[in-house]
C-alpha positions in Angstrom: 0.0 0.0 0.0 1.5 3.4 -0.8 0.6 6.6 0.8 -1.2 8.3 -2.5 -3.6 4.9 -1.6 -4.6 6.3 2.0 -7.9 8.3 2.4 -7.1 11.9 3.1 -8.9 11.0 6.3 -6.4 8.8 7.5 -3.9 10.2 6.4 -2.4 11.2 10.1 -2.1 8.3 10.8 0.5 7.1 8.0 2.8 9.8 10.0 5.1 8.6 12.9 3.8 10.5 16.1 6.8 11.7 18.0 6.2 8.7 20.2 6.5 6.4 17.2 9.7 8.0 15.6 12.2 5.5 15.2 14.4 8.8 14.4 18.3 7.9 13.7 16.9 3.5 13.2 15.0 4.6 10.4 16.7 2.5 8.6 16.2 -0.6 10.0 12.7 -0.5 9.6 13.7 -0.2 5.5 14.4 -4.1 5.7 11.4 -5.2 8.1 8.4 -7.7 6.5 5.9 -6.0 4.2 3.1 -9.2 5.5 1.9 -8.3 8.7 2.5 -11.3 10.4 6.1 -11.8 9.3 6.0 -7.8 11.2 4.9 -9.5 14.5 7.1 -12.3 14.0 10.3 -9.7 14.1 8.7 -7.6 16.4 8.6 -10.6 18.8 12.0 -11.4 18.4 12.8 -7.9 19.6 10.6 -7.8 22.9 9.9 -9.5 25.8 7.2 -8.6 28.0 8.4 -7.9 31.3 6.0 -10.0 33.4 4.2 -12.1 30.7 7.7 -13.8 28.9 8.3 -15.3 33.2 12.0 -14.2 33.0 12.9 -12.9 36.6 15.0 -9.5 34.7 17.3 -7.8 36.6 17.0 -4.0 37.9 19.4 -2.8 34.2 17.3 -4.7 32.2 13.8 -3.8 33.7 14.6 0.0 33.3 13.6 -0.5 29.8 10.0 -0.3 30.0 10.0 3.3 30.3 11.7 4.2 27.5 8.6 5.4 25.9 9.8 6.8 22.9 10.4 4.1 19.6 13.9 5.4 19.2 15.3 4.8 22.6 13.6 1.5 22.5 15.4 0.8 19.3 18.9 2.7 21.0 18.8 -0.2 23.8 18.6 -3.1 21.3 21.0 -2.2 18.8 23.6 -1.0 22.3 22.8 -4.7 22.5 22.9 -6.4 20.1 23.9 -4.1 16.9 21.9 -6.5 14.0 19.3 -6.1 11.7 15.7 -6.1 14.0 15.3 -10.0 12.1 18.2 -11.4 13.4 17.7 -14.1 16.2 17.8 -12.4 19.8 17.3 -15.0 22.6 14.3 -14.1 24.9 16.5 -13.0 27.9 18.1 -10.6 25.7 14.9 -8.9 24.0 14.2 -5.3 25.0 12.1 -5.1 28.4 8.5 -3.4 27.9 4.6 -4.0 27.8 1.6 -4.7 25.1 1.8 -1.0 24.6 5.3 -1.1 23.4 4.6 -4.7 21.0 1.5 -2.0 19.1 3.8 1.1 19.1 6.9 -0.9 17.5 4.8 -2.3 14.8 3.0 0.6 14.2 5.8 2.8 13.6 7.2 0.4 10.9 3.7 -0.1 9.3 3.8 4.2 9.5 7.5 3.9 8.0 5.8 2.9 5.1 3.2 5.2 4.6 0.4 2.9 6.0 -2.1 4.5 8.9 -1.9 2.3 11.8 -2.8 3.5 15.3 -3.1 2.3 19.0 -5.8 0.7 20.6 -6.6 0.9 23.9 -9.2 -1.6 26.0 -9.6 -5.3 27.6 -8.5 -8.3 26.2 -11.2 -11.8 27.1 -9.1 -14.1 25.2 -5.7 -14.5 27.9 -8.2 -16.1 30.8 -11.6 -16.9 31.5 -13.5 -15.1 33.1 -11.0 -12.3 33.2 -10.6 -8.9 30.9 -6.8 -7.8 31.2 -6.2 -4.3 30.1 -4.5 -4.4 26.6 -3.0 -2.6 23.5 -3.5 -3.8 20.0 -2.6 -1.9 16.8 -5.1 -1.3 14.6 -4.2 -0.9 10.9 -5.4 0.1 7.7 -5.5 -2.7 4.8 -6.3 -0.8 2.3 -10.0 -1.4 2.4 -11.1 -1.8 6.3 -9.3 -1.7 9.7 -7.8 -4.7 11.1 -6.7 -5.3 14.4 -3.7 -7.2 15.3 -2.4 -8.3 18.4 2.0 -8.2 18.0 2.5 -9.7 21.5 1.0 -13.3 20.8 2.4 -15.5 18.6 -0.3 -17.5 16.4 -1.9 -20.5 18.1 -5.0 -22.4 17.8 -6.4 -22.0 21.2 -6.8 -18.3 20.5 -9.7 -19.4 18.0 -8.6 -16.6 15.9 -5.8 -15.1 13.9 -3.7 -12.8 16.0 -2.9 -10.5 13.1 -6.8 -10.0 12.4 -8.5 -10.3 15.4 -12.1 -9.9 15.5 -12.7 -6.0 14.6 -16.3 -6.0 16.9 -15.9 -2.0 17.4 -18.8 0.6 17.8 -22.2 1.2 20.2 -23.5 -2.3 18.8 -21.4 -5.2 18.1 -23.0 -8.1 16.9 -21.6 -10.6 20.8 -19.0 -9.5 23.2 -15.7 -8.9 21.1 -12.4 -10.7 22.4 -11.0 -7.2 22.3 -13.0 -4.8 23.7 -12.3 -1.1 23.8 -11.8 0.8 26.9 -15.1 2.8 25.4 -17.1 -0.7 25.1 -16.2 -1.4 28.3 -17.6 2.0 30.2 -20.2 2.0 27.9 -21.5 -1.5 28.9 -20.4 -1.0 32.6 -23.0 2.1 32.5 -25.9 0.2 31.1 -24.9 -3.1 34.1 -24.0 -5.5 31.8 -20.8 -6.2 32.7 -18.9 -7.5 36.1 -16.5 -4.5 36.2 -14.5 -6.3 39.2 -13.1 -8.6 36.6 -10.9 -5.7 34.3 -7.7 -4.9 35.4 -4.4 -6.1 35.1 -4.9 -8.9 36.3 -6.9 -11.2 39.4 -5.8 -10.7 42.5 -4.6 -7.0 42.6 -6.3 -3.9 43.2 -6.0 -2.4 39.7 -9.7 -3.0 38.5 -13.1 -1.9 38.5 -15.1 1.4 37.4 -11.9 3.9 38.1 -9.4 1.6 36.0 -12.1 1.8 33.1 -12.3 5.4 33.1 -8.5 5.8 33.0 -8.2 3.5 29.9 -10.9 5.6 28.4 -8.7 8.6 28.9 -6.0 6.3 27.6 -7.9 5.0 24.4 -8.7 8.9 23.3 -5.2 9.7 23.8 -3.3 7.1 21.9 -6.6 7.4 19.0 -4.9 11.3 18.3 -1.5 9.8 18.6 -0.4 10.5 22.4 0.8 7.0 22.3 1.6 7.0 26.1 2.8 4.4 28.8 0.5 3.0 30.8 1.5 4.2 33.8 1.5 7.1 33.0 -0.7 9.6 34.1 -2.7 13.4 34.1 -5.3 14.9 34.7 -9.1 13.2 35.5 -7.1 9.7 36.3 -6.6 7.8 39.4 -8.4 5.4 42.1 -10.0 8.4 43.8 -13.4 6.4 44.0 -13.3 2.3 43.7 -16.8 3.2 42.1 -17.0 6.2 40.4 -20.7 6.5 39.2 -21.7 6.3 43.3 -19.4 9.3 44.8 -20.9 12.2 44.4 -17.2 14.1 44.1 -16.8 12.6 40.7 -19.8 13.1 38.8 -18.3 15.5 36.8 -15.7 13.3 35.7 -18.2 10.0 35.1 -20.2 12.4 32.7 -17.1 13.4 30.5 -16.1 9.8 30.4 -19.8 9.1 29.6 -19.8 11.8 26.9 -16.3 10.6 25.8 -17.0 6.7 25.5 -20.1 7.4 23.7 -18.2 9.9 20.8 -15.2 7.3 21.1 -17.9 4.5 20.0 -19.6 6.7 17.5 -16.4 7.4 15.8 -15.9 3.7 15.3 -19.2 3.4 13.9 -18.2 6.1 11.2 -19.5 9.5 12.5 -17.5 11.9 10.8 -18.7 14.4 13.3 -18.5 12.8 16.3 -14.5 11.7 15.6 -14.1 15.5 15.0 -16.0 17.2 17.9 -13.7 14.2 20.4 -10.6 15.8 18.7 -11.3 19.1 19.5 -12.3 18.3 22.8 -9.1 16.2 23.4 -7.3 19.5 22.5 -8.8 21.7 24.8 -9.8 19.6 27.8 -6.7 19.3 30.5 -8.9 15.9 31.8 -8.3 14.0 29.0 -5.5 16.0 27.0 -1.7 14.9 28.7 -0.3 18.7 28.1 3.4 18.8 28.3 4.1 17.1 31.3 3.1 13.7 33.2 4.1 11.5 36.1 5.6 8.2 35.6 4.5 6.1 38.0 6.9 3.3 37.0 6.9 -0.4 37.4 10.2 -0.4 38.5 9.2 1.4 41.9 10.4 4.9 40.9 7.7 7.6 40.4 9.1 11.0 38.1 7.8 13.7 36.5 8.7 13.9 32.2 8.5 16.7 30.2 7.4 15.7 26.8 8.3 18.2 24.7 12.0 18.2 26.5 11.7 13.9 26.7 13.7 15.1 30.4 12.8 13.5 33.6 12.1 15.4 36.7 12.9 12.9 39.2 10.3 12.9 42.0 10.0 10.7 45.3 10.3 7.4 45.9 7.7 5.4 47.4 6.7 6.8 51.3 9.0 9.5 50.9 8.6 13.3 50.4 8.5 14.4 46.6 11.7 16.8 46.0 12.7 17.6 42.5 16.2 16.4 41.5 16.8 17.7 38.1 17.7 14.9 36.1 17.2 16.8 32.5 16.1 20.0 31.5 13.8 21.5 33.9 10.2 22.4 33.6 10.8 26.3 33.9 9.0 26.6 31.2 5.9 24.9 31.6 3.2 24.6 29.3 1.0 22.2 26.9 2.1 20.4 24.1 -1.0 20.1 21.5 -1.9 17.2 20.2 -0.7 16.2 17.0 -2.4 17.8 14.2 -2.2 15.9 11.1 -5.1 13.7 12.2 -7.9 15.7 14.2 -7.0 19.1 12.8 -6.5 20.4 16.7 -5.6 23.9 17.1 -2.5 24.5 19.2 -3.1 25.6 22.5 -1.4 28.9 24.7 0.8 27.9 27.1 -0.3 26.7 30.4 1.1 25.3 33.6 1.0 21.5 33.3 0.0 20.0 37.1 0.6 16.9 38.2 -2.6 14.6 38.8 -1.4 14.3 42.6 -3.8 11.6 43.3 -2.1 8.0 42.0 0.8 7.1 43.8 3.6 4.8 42.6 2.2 1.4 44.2 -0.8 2.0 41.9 0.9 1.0 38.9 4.1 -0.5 40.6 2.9 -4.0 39.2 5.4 -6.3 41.1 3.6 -8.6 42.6 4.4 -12.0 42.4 3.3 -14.0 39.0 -0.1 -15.1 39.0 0.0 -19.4 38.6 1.1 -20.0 35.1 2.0 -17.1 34.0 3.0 -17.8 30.9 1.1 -15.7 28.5 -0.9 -13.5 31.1 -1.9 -10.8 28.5 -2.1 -7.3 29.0 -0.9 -7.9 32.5 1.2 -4.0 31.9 
């Protein structure tokens, strides 16, 4: 497919987002598969989920899941290794990250050649019954329709479908319960009761579920769908546990309206509405609830909570856990604070005037810290962060 091929529409999405950007590796995404599963294959080969793939990785190794950005990803595995992305990498040596960074790598190379692919944000069914782990999935365009394709799994007939075209069930009214739901699907169906919101999360067992975790992956979803391909712990403005239930604490009815008003243009969108996908993106510009601004707070896996300034890519380093926050400049400092505007290519967002970019103050680090022990067989635990 070639980029005169894309509808204008799309055609933002056939761009590399600064997060996507494999900047000075471009050209090792020259070499990489045209077929999208030979993609996933070398994809595979050059990550290794850091709870999913079992291996116990040590402190140097973990800090690779917050590299964020496609190019640093790419700068640890050719410090590495130094090969062509195809050439065999044992497991133990693949670069550290999460589903999010499986979608991001595959869609920069499918945007490396001209191809609109973006990131999608919900609950994957199909990992363990009974159970909806939060997940990332990159959704592509084929020329005719979008697929949806799942880079982290290899293919495998229990899955009772293709990982490179999983079952695209999208919109207000899919046909049964897709195996990938959208973070929108899920509020939307957690609002009209007809889902166990207790069982999405990251996974049974820990306290990252229910009605505030689905809200967040809304916010999530709209900000990867405009290209703010962020990590997953990171976070700004309306997120965080502040109410286990949301819809019943009075404090937050504010916020459960957006995300209603946001899930519903999120699954309109899908459904085609030309109007509702441009009335979300120009609320994503303007709205510091949903819109990440310059700034976030990493509240990182590996124990350490910081501050990054996006426009800078500099770390502000913060507290660590139980201690009081004091800034440690570890980059270029945020004296100049402000937002960053969403990219405009795809939802025609107006920039925005500079303004101070808080931090959300309400998650701590344990929120997304994500080391607990393993769950039994952990093998493939999905989306599992």
């Amino acid at each position: 497919m070639t980029v005169s091929a894309v509808p204008p529409a799309l055609a933002g999405y056939a761009v590399q987002s600064p997060f996507s950007d494999p900047g000075r590796h471009a050209a090792l995404l020259d070499v990489l598969p045209t077929d999208i599963r030979e993609l996933m294959a070398v994809v595979r080969n050059v990550l290794v989920h850091y709870r999913a793939s079992g291996i116990d990785l040590p402190p140097e190794r973990l800090a690779a899941i917050d590299s964020r950005w496609v190019d640093r990803i790419l700068d640890v595995d050719q410090a590495r290794h130094g090969t062509p992305l195809g050439a065999p990498r044992a497991e133990v040596d693949r670069v550290a990250c999460c589903c999010r960074d499986f979608t991001l790598l595959t869609m920069a190379a499918l945007r490396h050649r001209g191809v609109p692919a973006r990131s999608r944000i919900g609950f994957a069914g199909y990992f363990q019954p009974d159970w909806h782990y939060d997940h990332v999935v990159v959704e592509h365009w084929d020329g005719s329709r979008w697929v949806f394709s799942d880079a982290q799994i290899a293919p495998a007939a229990h899955w009772g479908f293709d990982p490179a075209d999983v079952p695209r069930l999208v919109g207000s009214s899919p046909p049964r319960r897709p195996p990938f739901e959208t973070a929108g699907q899920a509020w939307a169906a957690y609002r009209r009761g007809e889902l166990d919101v207790s069982t999405y999360g990251v996974a049974p067992g820990l306290p990252f579920a229910g009605g505030w975790f689905v809200r967040d992956e809304v916010i999530y979803e709209v900000a990867h769908r405009y290209r703010d391909e962020l990590l997953l712990w990171d976070a700004w403005g309306a997120m965080g546990p502040d109410s286990v239930d949301p819809v019943d604490d009075v404090d937050s009815v504010d916020d459960v309206e957006l995300i209603d008003e946001v899930a519903a243009l999120l699954l309109a969108a899908d459904d085609g509405d030309e109007v509702a996908e441009r009335e979300l993106a120009e609320r994503y510009a303007v709205d510091p609830r949903l819109h990440p601004g310059r700034a976030v707070t990493c509240l990182s896996p590996t124990g350490t909570e910081s501050r990054v300034d996006l426009r800078r890519r500099a770390v502000i380093a913060l507290a660590e856990p139980g201690t009081t926050r004091s800034k440690q400049t570890t980059g270029d400092d945020l004296a100049d604070p402000g937002r960053l505007p969403p990219p405009s290519p795809v939802g025609g967002v107006v920039p925005q005037d500079d303004e101070p970019a808080t931090a959300p103050g309400h998650r701590g680090v344990a929120e997304h810290s994500h080391m607990e022990p393993r769950p039994p067989g952990h093998g493939v635990v999905g989306g599992v962060r």
